[in-house]
C-alpha positions in Angstrom: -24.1 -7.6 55.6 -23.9 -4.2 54.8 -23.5 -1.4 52.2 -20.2 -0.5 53.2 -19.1 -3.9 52.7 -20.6 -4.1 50.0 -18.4 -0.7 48.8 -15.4 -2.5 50.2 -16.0 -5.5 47.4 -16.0 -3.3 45.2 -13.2 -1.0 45.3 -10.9 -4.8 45.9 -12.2 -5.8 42.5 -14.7 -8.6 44.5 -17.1 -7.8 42.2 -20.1 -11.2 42.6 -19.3 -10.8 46.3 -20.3 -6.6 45.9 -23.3 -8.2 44.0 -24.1 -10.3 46.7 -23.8 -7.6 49.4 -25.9 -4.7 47.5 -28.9 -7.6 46.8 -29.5 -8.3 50.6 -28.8 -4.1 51.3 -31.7 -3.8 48.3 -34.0 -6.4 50.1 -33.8 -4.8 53.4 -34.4 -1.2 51.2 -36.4 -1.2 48.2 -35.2 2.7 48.1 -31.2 2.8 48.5 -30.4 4.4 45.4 -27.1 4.2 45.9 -26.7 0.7 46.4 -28.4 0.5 42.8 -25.9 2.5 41.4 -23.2 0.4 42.6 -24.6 -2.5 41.8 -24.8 -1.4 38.6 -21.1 -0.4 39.0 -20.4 -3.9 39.6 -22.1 -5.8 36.9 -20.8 -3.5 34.4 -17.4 -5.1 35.7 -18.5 -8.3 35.1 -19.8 -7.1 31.4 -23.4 -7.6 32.6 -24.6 -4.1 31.0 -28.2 -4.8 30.6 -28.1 -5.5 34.3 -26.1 -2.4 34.6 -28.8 -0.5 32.6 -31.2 -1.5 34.5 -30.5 -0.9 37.8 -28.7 3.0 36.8 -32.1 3.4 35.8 -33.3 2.4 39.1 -30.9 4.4 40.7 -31.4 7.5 39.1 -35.7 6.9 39.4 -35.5 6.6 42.8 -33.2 9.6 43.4 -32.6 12.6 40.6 -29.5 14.2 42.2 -28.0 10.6 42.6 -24.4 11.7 40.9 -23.2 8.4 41.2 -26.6 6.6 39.7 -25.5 8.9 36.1 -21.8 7.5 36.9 -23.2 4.3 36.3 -25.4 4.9 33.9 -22.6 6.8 31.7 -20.2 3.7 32.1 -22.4 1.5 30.8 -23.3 3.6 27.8 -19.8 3.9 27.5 -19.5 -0.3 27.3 -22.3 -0.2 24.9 -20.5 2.8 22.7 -23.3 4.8 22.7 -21.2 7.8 23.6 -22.8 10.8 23.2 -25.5 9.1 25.8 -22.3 8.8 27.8 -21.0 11.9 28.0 -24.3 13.7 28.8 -24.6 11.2 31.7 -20.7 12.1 32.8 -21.7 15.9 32.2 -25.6 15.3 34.6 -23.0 13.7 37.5 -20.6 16.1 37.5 -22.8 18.7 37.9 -24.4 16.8 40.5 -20.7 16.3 42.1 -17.8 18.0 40.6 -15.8 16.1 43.3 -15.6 12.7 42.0 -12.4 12.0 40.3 -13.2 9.1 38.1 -16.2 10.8 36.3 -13.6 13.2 34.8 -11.3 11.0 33.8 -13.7 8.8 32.0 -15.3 11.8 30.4 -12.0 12.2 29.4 -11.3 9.0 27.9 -14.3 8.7 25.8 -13.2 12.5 24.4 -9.8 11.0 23.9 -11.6 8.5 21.6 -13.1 10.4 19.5 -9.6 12.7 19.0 -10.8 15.5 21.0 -7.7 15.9 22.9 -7.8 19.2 24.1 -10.9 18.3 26.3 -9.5 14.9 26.8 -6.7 17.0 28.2 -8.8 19.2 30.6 -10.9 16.5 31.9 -7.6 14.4 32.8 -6.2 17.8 34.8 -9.4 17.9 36.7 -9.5 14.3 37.2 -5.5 14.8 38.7 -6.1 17.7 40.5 -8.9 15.3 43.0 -7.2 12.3 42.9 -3.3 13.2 42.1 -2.2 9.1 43.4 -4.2 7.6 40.1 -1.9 5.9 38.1 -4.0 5.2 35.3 -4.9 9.0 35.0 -1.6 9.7 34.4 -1.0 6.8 31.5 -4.2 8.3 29.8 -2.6 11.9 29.7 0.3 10.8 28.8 -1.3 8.8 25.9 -3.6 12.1 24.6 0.0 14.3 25.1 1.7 11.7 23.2 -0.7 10.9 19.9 -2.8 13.5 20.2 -0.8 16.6 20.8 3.1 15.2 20.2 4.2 16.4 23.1 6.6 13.8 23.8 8.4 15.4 26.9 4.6 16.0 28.8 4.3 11.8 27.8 7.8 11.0 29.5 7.1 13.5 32.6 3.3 11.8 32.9 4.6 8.3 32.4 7.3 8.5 34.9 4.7 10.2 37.4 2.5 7.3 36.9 4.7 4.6 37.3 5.9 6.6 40.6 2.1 6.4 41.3 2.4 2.7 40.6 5.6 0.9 40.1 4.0 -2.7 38.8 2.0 -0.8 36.2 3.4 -2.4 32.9 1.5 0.2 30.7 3.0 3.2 31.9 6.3 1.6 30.8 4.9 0.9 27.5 3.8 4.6 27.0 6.9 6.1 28.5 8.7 3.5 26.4 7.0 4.9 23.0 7.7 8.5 23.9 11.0 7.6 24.3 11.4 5.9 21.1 9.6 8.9 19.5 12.5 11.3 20.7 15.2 8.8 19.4 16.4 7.6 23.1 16.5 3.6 22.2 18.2 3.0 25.0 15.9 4.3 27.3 13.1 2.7 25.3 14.5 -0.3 25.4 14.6 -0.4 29.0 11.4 0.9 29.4 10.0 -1.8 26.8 12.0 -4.5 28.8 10.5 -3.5 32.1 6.7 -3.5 30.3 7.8 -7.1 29.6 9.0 -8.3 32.9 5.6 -7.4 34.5 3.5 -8.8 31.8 5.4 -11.4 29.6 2.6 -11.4 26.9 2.8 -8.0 26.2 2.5 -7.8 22.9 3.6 -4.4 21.4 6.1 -4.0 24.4 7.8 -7.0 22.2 6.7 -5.8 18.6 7.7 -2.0 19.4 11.7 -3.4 20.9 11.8 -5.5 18.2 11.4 -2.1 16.0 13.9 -0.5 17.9 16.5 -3.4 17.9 15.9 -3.3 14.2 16.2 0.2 13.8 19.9 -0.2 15.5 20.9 -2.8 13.5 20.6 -5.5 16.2 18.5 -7.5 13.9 18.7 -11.1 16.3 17.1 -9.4 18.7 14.7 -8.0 16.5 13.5 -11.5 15.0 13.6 -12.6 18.7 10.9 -9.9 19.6 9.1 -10.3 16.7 8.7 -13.8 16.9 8.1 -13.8 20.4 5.0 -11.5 19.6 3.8 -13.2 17.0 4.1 -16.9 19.3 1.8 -14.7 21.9 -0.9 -13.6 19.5 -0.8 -15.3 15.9 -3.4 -12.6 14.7 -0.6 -9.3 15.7 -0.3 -7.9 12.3 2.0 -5.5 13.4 4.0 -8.0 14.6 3.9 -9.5 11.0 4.5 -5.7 9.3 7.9 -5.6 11.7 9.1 -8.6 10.6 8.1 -8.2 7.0 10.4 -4.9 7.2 13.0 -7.0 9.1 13.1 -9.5 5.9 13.6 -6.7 3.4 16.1 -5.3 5.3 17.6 -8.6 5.0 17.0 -9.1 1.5 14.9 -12.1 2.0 12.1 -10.2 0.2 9.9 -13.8 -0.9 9.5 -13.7 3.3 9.0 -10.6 3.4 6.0 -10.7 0.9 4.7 -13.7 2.7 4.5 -11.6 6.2 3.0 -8.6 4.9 0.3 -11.2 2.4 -0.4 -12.2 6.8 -1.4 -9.3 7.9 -3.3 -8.4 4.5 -5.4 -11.6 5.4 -5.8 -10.2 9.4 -6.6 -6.5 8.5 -7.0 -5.9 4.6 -8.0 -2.8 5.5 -4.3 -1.7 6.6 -2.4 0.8 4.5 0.9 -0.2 5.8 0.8 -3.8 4.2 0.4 -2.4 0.7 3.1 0.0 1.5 5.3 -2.3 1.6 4.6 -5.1 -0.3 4.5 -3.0 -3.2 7.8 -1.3 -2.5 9.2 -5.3 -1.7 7.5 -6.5 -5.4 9.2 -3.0 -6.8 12.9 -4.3 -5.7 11.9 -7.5 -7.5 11.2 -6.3 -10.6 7.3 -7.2 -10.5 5.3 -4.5 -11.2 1.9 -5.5 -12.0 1.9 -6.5 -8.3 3.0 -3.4 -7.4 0.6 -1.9 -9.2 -2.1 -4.2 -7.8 -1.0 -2.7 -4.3 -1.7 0.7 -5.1 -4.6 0.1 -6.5 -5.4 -1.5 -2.5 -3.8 2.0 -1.5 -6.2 4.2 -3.8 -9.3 2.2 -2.7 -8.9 3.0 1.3 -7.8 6.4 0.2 -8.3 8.2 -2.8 -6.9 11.2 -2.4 -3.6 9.7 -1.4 -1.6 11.3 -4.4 1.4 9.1 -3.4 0.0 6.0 -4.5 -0.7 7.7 -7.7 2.7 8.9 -8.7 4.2 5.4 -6.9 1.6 3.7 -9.5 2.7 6.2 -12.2 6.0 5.3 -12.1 5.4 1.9 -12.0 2.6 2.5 -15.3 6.4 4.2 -17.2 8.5 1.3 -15.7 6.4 -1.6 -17.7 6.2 1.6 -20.7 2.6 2.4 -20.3 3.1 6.1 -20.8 0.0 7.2 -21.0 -1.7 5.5 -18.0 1.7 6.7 -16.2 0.8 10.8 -17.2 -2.6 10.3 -16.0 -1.6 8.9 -12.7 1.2 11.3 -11.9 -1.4 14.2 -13.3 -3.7 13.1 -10.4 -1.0 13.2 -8.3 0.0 16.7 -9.0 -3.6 17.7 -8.4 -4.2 16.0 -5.5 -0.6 16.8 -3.9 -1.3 20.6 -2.2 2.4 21.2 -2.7 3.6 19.3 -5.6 7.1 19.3 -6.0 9.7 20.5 -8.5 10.5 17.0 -8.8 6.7 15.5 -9.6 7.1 17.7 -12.5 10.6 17.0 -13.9 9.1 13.2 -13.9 6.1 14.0 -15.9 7.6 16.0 -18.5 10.8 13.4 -18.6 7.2 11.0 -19.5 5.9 13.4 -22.2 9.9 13.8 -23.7 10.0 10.3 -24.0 6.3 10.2 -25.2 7.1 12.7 -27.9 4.7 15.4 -26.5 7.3 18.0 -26.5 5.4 21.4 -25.7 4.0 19.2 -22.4 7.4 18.3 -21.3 8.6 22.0 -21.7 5.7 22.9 -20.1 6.6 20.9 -16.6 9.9 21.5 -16.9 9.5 24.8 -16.9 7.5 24.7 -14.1 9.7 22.2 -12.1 12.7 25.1 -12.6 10.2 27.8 -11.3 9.5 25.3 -8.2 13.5 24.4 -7.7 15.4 26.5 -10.2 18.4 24.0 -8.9 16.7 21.4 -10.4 19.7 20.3 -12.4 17.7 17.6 -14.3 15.1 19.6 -15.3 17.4 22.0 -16.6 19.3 19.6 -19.1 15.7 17.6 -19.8 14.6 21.1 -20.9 17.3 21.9 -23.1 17.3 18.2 -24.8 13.2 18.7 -25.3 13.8 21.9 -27.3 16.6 20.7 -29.3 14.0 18.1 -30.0 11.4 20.2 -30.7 13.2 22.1 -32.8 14.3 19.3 -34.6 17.9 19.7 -33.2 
């Protein structure tokens, strides 16, 4: 029995056995902060966080400067997503110990959560610079380069150091995998995806995201095959069901198509991506009061997307409703920061067929101004003053 076994539990994942260790070096001394701290260490790994609470507490009670009692105490913070309380215990322990690798890098991930890539970034650099063989570091960067900045080549180059730094470590594949889908390398992505697989056969995006790159090169049985695969892994992946919805359109099996995005409506109704493309799958079919009733669901999670209002706009002139179509595509225009020549041309082509005239000379006007090769809106102007003019 001792605390250094008790450390070597730990750090081989042994985490009841590390428990077991730091109670008996606790009984023989009331006062060993650090064997508090890492046992609060360890039943945070076992997702016993009021434990973990407690004895951080503890920890840090007994002993002020203990850096590694705030550790502790900011992990389980973290697990309990409080994480302002989080970071100010990260901040307290590396100013304690500026040494210890991991507090960087988890001060880094909870930045990277909240989008704050830029410190996520400098945290993961200091985090590298003490401890330059952690693999998961690396993935992390790679994954704040990737989303956060779109830096896709920093994402390859920290990918490929981390699976250097790790070989078996599926997710480094998966990131490097993504990055190289990003830059149009399917190949490579492919491979990349294949090799996420190999280590972990459930991974479920590795499948979903080859199954969007088989699609995207026309290999569509191989597609299906990922997607299906996915879905058979987790029933709830509504990515997996937005793939395959796509995969069906592309197929022209659109009733299919509407039934896999209506599945991942009924998962995540909160999910843009299923009303963007059911709607466009019930435009090809001629319906558009569905259509319509999908960009309403795209309005309500965001109204200031003025796409869904000139989609909806268009769909209001399709079924003839001219006037609900001209206020849509009006919101649209004023929503849009840079509405195009063409968002014009449309509205006025409205008001010509409306009767409004002066309103359609008006847009088209400004749709020439905007594009003057905006060969439509030339001839749509010429036909609305001939009609105007009762010519």
């Amino acid at each position: 029995m001792s605390f250094e076994k008790g450390i070597e539990y730990f750090e081989n994942d042994d985490y009841n056995n590390a428990i077991t260790e730091f109670n008996q070096v606790i009984q023989q001394n009331p006062n060993h902060a650090l064997a508090y701290a890492y046992r609060a260490r360890s039943y945070n790994s076992i997702k016993n966080y009021d434990q973990g609470l407690k004895d951080s507490n503890i920890a840090i009670s007994l002993d002020p400067n203990n850096a590694m009692g705030y550790f502790a105490r900011g992990r389980t913070y973290a697990f309990l997503d409080e994480q302002n309380k989080a970071i100010m215990d990260y901040d307290k322990s590396i100013q304690l110990d500026p040494n210890n690798a991991h507090v960087y890098k988890y001060r880094g991930f909870l930045y990277s959560l909240n989008r704050d890539n830029d410190r996520a970034i400098e945290n993961y650099d200091q985090a590298i610079r003490l401890d330059p063989k952690d693999a998961q570091v690396f993935y992390w960067r790679a994954f704040a380069y990737l989303f956060g900045r779109g830096n896709i080549d920093q994402a390859i180059a920290d990918g490929t150091q981390a699976i250097m730094n790790d070989p078996k470590y599926g997710d480094a594949y998966w990131i490097r995998g993504k990055a190289y889908k990003n830059k149009g390398d399917y190949d490579r992505a492919i491979a990349d995806y294949t090799q996420a697989i190999i280590i972990n056969p459930k991974d479920i995006l590795a499948y979903i995201q080859r199954g969007d790159i088989y699609k995207d090169k026309g290999d569509n049985d191989s597609a299906m095959k990922d997607y299906n695969m996915g879905l058979q892994i987790d029933p709830n992946c509504y990515n997996g069901y937005i793939g395959r919805a796509w995969l069906y359109f592309d197929l022209n099996d659109l009733d299919r198509a509407i039934d896999d995005f209506t599945c991942a409506e009924k998962i995540n109704p909160d999910f843009e991506s299923v009303y963007e493309g059911r709607s466009l799958v019930y435009k090809k079919k001629g319906d558009h009061d569905r259509a319509i009733a999908d960009y309403d669901q795209l309005i309500r999670l965001n109204p200031n997307n003025y796409g869904a209002y000139q989609k909806r706009g268009y769909a209001y002139d399709r079924k003839g409703n001219f006037n609900q179509a001209i206020i849509d595509l009006t919101q649209s225009i004023k929503l849009d920061p840079n509405p195009t020549s063409m968002s014009y041309s449309n509205r006025g082509y409205i008001y010509m067929k409306k009767g409004d005239f002066n309103s359609a000379i008006s847009d088209f006007r400004e749709s020439i101004r905007l594009d003057p090769n905006n060969n439509d809106a030339k001839q749509w102007l010429e036909d609305a003053l001939k009609a105007r003019s009762g010519g």
